[in-house]
PDB file of N, H, CA, C and O in Angstrom:
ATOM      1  N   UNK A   1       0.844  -1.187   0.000  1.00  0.00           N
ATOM      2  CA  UNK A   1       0.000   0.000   0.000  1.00  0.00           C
ATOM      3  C   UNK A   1       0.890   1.251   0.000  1.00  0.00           C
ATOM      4  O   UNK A   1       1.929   1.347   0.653  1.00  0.00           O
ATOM      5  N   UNK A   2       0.485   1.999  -0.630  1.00  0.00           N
ATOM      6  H   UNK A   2      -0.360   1.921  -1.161  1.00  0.00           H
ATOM      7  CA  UNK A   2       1.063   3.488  -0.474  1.00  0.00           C
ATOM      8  C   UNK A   2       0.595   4.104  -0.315  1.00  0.00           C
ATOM      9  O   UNK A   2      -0.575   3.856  -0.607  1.00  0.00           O
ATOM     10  N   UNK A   3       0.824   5.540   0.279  1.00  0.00           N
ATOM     11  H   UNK A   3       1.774   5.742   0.517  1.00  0.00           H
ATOM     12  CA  UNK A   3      -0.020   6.488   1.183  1.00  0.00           C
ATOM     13  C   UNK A   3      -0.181   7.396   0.159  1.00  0.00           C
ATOM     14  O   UNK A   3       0.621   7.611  -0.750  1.00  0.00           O
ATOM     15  N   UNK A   4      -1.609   8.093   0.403  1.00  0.00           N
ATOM     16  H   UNK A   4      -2.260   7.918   1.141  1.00  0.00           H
ATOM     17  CA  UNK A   4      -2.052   9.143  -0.252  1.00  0.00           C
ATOM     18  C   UNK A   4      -1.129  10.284  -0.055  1.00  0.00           C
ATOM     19  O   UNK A   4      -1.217  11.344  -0.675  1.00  0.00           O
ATOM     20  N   UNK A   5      -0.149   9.982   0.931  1.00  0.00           N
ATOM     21  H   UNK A   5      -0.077   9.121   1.434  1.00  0.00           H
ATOM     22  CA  UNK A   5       1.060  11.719   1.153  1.00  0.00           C
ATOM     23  C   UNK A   5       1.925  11.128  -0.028  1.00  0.00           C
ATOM     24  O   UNK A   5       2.422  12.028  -0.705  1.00  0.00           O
ATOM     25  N   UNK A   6       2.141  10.245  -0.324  1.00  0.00           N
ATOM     26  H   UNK A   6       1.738   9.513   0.226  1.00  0.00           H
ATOM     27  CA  UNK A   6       3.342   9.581  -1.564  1.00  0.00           C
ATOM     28  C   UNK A   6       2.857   9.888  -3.039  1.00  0.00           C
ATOM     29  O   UNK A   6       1.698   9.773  -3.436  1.00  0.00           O
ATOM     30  N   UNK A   7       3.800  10.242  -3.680  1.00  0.00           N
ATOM     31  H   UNK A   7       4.742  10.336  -3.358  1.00  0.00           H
ATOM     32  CA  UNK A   7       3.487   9.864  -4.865  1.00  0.00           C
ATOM     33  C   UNK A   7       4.581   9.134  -5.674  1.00  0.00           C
ATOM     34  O   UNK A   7       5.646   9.656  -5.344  1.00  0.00           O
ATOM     35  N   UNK A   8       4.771   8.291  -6.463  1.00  0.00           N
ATOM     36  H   UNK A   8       3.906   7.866  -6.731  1.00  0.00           H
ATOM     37  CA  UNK A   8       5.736   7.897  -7.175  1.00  0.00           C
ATOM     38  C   UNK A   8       6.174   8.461  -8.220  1.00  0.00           C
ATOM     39  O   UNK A   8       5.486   8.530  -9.238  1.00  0.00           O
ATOM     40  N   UNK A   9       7.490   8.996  -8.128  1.00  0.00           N
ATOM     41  H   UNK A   9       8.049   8.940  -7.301  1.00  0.00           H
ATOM     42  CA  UNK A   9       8.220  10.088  -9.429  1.00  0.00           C
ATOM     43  C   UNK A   9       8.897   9.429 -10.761  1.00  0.00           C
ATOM     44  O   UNK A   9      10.014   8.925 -10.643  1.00  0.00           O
ATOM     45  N   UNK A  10       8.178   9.425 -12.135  1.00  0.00           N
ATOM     46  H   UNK A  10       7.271   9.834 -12.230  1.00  0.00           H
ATOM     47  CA  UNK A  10       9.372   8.182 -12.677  1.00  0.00           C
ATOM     48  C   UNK A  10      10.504   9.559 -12.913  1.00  0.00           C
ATOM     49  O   UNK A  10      10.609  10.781 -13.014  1.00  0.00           O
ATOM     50  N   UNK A  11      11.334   8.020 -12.902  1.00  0.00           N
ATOM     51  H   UNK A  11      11.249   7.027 -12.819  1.00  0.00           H
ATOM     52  CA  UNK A  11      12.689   8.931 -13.318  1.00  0.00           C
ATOM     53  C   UNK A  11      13.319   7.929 -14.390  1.00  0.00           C
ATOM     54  O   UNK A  11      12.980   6.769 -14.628  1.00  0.00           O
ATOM     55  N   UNK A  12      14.491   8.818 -15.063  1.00  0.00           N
ATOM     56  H   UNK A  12      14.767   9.760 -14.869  1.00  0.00           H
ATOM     57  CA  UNK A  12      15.098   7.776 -16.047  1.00  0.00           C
ATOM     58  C   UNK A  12      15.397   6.220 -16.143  1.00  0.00           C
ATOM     59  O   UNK A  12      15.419   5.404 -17.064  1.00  0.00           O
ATOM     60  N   UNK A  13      15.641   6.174 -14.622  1.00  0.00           N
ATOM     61  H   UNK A  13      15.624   6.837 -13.873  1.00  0.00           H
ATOM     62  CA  UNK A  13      15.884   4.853 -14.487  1.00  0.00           C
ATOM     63  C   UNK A  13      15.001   4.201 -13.032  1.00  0.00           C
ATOM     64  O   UNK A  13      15.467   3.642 -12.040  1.00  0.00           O
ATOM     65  N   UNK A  14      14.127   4.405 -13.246  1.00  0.00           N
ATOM     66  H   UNK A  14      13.748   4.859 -14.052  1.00  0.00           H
ATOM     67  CA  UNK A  14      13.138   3.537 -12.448  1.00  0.00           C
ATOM     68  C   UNK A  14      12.079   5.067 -11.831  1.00  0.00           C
ATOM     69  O   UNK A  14      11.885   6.157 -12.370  1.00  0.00           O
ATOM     70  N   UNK A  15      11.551   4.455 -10.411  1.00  0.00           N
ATOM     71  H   UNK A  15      11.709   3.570  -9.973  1.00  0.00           H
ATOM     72  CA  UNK A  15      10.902   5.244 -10.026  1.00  0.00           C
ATOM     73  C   UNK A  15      11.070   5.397  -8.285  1.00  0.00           C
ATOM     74  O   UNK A  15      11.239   4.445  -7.523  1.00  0.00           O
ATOM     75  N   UNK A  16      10.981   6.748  -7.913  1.00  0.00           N
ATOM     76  H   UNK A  16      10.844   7.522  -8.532  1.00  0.00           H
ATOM     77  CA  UNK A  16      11.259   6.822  -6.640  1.00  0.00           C
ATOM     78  C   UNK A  16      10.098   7.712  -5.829  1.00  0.00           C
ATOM     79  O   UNK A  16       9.765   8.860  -6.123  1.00  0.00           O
ATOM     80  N   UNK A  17       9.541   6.863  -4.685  1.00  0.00           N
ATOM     81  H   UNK A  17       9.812   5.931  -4.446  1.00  0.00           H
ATOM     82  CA  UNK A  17       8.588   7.367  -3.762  1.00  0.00           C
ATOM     83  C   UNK A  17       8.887   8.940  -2.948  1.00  0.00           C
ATOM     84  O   UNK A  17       9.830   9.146  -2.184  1.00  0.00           O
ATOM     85  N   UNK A  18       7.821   9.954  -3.341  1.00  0.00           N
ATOM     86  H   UNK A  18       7.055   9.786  -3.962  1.00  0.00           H
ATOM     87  CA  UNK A  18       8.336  11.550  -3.186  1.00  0.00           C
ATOM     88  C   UNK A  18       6.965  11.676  -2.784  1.00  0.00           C
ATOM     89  O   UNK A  18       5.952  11.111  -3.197  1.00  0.00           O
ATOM     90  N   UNK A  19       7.206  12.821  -1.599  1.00  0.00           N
ATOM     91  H   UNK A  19       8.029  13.280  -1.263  1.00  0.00           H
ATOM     92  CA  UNK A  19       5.816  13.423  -0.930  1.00  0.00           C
ATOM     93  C   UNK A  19       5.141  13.817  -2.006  1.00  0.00           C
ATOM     94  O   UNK A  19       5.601  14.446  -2.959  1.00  0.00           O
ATOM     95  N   UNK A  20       3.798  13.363  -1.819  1.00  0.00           N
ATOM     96  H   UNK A  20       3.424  12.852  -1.045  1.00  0.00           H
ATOM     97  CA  UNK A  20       2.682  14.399  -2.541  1.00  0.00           C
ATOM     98  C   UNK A  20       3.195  15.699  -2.634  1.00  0.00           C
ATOM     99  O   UNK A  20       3.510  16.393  -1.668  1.00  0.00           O
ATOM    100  N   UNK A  21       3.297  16.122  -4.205  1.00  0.00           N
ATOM    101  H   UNK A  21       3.041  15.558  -4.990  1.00  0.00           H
ATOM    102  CA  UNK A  21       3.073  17.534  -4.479  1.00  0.00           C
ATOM    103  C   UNK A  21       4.575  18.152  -4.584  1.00  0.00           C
ATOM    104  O   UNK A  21       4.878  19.320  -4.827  1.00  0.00           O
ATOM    105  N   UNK A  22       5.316  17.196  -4.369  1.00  0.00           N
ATOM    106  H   UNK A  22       5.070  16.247  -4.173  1.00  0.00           H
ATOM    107  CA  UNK A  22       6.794  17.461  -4.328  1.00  0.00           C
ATOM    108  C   UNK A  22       7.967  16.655  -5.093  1.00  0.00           C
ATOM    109  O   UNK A  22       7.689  15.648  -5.744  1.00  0.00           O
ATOM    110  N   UNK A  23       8.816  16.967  -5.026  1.00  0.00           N
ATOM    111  H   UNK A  23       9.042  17.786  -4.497  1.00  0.00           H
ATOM    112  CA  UNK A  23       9.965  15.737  -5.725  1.00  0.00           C
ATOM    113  C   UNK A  23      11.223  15.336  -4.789  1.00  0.00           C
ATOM    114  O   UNK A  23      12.386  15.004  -5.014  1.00  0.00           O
ATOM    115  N   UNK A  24      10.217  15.577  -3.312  1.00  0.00           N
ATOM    116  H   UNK A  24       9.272  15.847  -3.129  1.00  0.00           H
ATOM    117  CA  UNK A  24      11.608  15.342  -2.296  1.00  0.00           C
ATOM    118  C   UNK A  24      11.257  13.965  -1.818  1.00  0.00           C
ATOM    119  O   UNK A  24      10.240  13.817  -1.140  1.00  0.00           O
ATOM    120  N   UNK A  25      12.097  12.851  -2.150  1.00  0.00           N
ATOM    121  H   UNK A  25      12.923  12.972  -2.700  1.00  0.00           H
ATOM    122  CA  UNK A  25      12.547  11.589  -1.803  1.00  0.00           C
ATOM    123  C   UNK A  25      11.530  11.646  -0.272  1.00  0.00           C
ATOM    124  O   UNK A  25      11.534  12.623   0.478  1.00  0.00           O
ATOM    125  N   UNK A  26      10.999  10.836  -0.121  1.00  0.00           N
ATOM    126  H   UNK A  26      10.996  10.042  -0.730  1.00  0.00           H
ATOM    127  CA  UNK A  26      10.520   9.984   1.251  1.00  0.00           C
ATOM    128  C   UNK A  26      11.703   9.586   1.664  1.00  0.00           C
ATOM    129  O   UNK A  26      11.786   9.819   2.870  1.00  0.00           O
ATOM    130  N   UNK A  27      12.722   9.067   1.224  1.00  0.00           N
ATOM    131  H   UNK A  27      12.655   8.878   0.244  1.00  0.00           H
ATOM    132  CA  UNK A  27      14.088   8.195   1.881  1.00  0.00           C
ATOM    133  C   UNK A  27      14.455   9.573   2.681  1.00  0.00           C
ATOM    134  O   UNK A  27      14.598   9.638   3.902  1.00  0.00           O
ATOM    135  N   UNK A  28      14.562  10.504   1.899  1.00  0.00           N
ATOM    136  H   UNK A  28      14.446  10.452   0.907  1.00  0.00           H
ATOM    137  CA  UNK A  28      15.543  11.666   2.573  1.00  0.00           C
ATOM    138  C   UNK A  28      14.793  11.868   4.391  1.00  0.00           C
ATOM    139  O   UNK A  28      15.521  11.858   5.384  1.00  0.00           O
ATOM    140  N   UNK A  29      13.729  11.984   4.442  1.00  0.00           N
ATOM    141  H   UNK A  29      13.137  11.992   3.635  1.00  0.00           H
ATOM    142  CA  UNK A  29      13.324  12.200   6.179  1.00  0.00           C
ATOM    143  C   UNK A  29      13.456  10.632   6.668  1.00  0.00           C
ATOM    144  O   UNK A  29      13.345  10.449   7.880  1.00  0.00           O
ATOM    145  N   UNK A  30      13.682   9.501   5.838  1.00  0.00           N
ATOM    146  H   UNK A  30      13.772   9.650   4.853  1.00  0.00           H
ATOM    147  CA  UNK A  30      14.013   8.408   6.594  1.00  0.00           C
ATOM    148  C   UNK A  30      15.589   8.351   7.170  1.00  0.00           C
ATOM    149  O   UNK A  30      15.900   7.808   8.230  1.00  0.00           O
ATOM    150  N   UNK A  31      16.448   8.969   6.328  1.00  0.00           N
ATOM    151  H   UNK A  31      16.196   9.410   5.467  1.00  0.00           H
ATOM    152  CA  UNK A  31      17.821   9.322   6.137  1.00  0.00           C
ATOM    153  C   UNK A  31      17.850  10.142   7.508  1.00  0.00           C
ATOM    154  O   UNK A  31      18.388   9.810   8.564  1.00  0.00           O
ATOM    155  N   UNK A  32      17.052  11.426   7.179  1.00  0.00           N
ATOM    156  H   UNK A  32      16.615  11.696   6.321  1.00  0.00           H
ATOM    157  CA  UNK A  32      17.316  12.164   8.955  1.00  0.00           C
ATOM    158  C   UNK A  32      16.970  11.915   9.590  1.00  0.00           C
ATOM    159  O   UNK A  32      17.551  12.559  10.463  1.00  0.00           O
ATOM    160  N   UNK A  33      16.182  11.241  10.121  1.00  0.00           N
ATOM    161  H   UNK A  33      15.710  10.718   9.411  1.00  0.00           H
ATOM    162  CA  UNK A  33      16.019  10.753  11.107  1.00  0.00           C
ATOM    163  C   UNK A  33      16.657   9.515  11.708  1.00  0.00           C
ATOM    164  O   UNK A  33      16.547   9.253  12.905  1.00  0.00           O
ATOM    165  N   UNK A  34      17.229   8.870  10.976  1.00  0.00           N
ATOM    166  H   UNK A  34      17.319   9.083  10.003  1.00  0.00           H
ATOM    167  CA  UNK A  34      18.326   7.780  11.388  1.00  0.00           C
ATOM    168  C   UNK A  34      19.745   8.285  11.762  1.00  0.00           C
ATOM    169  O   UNK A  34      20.602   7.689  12.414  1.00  0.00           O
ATOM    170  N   UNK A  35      19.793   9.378  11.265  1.00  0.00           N
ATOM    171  H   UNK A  35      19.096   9.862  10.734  1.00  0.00           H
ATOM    172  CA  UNK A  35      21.068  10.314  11.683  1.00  0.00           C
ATOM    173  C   UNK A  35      20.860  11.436  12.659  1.00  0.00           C
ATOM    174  O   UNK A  35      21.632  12.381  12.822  1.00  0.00           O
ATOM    175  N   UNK A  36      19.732  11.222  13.287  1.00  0.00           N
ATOM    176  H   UNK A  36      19.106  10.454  13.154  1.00  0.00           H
ATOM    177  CA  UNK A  36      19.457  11.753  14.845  1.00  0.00           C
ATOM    178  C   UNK A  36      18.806  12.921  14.917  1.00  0.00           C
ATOM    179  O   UNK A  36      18.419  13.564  15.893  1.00  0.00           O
ATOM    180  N   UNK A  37      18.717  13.155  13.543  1.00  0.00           N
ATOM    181  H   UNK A  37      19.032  12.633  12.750  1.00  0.00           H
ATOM    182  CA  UNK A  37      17.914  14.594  13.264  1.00  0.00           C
ATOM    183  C   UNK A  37      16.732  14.502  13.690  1.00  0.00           C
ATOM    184  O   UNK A  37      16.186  13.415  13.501  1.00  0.00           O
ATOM    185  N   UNK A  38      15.958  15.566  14.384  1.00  0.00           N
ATOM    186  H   UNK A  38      16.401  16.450  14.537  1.00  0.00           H
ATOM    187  CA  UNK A  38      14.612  15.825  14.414  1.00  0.00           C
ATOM    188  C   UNK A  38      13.977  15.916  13.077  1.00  0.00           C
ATOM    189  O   UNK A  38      14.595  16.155  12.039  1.00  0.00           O
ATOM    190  N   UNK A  39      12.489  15.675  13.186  1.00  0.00           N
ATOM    191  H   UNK A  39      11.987  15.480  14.029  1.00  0.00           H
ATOM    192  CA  UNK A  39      11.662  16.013  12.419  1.00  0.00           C
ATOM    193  C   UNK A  39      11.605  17.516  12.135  1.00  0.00           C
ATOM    194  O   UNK A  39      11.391  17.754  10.946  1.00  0.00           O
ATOM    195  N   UNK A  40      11.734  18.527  12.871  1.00  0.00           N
ATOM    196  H   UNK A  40      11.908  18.334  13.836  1.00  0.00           H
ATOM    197  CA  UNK A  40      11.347  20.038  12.731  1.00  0.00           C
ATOM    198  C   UNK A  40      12.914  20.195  11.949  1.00  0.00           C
ATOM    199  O   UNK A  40      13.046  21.187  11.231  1.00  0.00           O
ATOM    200  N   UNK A  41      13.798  19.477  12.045  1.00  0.00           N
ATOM    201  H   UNK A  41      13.690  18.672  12.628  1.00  0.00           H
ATOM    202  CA  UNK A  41      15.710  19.595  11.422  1.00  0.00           C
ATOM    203  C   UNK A  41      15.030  19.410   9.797  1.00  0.00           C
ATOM    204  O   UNK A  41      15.393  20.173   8.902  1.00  0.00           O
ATOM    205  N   UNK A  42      14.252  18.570   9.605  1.00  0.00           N
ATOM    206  H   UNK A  42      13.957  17.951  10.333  1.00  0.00           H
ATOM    207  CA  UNK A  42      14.250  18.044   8.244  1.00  0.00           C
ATOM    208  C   UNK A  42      13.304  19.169   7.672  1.00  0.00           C
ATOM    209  O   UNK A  42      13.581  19.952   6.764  1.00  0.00           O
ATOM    210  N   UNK A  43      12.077  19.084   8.425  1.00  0.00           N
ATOM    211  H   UNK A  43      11.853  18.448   9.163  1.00  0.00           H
ATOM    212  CA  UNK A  43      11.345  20.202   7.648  1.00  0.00           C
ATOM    213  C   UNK A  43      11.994  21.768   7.396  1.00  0.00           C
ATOM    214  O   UNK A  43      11.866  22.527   6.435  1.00  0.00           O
ATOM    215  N   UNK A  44      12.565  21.881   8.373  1.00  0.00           N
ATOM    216  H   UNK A  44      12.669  21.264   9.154  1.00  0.00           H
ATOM    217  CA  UNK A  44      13.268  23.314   8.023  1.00  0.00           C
ATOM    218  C   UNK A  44      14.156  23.351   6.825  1.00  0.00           C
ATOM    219  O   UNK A  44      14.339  24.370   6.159  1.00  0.00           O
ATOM    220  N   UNK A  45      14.735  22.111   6.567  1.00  0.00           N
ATOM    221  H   UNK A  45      14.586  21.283   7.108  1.00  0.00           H
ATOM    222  CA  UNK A  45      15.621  21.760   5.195  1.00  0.00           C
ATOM    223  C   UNK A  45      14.700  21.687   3.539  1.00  0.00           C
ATOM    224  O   UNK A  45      15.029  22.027   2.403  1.00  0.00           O
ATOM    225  N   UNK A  46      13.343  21.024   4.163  1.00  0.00           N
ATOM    226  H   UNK A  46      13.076  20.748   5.086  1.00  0.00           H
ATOM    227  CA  UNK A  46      12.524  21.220   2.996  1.00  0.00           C
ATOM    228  C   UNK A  46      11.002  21.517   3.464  1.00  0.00           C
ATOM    229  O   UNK A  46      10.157  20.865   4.076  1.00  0.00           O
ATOM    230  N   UNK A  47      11.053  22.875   2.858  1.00  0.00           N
ATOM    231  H   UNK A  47      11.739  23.405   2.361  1.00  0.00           H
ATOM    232  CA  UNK A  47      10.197  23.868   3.178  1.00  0.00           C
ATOM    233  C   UNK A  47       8.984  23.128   2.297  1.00  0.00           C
ATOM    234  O   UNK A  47       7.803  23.194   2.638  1.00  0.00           O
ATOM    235  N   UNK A  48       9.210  22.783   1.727  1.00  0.00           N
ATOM    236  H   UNK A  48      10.170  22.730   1.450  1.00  0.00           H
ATOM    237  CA  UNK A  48       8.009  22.511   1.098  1.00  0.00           C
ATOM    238  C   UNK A  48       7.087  20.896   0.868  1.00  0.00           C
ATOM    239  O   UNK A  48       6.437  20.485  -0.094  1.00  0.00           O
ATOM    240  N   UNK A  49       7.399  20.269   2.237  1.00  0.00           N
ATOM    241  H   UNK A  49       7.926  20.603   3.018  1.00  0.00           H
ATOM    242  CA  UNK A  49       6.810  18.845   3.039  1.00  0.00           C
ATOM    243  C   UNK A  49       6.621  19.868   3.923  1.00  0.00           C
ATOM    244  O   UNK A  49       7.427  20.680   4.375  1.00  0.00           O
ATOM    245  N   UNK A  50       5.450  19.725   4.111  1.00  0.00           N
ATOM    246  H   UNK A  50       4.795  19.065   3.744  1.00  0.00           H
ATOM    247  CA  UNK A  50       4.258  20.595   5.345  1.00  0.00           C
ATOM    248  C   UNK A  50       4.255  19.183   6.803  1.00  0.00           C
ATOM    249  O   UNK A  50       3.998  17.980   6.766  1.00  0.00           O
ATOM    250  N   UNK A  51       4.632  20.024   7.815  1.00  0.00           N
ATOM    251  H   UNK A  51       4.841  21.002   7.845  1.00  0.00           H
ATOM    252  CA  UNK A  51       4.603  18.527   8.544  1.00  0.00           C
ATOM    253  C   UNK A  51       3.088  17.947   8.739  1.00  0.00           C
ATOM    254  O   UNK A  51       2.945  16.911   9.388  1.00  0.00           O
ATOM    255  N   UNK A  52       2.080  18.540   8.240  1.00  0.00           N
ATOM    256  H   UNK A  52       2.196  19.381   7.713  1.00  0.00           H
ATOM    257  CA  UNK A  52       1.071  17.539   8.415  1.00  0.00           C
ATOM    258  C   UNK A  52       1.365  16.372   7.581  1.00  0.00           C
ATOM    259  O   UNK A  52       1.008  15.260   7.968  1.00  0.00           O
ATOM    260  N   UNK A  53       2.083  16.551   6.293  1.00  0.00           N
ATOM    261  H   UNK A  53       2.374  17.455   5.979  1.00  0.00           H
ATOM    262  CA  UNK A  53       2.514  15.494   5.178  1.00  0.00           C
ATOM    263  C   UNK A  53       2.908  14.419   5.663  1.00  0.00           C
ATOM    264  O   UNK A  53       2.513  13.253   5.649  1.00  0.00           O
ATOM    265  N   UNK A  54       4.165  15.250   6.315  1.00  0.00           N
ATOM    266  H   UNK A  54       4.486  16.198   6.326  1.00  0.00           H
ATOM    267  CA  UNK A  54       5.512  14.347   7.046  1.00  0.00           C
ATOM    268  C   UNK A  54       4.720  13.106   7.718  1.00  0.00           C
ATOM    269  O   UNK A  54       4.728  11.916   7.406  1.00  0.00           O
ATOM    270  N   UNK A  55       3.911  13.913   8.932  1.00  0.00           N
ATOM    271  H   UNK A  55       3.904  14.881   9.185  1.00  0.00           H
ATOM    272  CA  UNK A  55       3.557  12.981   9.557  1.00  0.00           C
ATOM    273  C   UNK A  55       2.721  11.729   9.251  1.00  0.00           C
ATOM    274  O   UNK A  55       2.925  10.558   9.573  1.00  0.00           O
ATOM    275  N   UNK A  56       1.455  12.436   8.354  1.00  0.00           N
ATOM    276  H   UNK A  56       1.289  13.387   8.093  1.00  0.00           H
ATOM    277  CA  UNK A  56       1.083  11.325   7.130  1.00  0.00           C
ATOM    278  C   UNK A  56       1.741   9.951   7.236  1.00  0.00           C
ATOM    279  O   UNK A  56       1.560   8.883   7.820  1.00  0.00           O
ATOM    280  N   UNK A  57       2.668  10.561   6.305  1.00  0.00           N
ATOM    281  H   UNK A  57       2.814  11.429   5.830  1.00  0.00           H
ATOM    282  CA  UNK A  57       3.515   9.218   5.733  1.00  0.00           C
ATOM    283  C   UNK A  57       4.759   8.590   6.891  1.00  0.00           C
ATOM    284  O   UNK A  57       5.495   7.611   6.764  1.00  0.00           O
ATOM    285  N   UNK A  58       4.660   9.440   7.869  1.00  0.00           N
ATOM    286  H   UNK A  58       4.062  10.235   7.972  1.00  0.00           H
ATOM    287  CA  UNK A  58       5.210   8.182   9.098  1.00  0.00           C
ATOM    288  C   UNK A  58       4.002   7.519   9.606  1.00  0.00           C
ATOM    289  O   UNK A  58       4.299   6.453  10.146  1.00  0.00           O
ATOM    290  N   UNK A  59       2.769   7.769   9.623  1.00  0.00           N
ATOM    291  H   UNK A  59       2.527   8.634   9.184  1.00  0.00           H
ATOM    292  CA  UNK A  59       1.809   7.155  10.466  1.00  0.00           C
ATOM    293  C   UNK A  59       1.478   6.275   9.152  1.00  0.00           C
ATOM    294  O   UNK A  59       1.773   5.086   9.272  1.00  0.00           O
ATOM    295  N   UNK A  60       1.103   6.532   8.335  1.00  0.00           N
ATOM    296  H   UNK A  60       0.863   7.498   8.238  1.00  0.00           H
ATOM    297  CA  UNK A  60       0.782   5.601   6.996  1.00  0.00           C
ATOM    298  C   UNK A  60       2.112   4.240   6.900  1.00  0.00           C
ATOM    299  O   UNK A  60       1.582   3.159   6.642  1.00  0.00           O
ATOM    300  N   UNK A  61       3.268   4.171   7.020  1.00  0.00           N
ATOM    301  H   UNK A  61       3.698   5.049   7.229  1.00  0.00           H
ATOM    302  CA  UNK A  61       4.513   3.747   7.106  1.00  0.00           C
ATOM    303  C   UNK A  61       4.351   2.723   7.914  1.00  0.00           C
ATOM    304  O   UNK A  61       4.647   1.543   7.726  1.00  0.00           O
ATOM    305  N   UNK A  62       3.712   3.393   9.113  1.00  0.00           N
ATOM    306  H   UNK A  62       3.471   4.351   9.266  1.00  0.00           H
ATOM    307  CA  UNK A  62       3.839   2.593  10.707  1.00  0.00           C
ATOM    308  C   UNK A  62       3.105   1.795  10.772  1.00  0.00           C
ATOM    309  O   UNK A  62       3.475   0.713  11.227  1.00  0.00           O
ATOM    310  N   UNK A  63       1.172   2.054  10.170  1.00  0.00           N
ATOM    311  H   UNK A  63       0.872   2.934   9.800  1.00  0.00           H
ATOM    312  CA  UNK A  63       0.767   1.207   9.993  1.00  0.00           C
ATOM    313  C   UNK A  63       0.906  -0.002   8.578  1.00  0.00           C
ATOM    314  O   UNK A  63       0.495  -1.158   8.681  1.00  0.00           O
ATOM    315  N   UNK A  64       1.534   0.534   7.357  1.00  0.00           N
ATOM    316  H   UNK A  64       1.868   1.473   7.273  1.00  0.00           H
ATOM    317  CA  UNK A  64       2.033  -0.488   6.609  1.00  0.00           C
ATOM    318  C   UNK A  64       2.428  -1.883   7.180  1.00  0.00           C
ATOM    319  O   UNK A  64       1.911  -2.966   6.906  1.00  0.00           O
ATOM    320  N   UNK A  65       3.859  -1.518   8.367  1.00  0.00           N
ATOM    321  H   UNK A  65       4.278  -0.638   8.589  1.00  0.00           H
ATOM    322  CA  UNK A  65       4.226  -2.446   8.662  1.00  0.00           C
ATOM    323  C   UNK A  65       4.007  -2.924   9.644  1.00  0.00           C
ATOM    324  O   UNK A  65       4.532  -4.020   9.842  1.00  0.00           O
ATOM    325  N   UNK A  66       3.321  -2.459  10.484  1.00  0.00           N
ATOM    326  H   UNK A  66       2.895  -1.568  10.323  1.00  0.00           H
ATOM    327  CA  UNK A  66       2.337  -3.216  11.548  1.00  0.00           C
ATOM    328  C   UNK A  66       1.046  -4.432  11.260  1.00  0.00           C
ATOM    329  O   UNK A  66       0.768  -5.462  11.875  1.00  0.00           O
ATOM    330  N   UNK A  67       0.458  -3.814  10.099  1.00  0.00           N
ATOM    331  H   UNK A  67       0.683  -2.977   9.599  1.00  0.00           H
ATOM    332  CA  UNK A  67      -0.275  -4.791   9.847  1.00  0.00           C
ATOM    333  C   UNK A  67      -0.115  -5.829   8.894  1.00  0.00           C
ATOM    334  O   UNK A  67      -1.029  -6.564   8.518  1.00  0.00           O
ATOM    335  N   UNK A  68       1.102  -5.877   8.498  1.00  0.00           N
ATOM    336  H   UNK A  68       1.844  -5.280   8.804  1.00  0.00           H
ATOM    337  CA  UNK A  68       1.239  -7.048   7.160  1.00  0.00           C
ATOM    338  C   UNK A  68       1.959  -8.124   8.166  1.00  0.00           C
ATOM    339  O   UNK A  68       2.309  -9.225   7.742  1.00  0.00           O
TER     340      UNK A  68
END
């Protein structure tokens, strides 16, 4: 399942999962946050993932893999 905050971007060579409405990688706030960054660290980096988005697609994420 993929979340209505996702959209999939093709690119030349395949395709990569990017917030709704944007072309910023989902990996990239998975990236900061594994490197200890806050959530408010990442959004300030990309102004344009609204954290209602953000959060979206961590709660959409969370339940992905909770329920499979």
């Amino acid at each position: 399942m993929i979340s209505s905050a996702i959209r999939v971007q093709p690119l030349p060579f395949g395709a990569i999962p990017c917030f709704a409405g944007t072309q910023i990688p989902v990996k990239s706030m998975f990236d900061y946050l594994e490197a200890g960054e806050t959530l408010d660290e990442f959004l300030e980096q990309y102004p344009s993932v609204t954290h209602t988005l953000a959060v979206k697609v961590l709660e959409d994420s969370r339940k992905s893999l909770l329920t499979n």
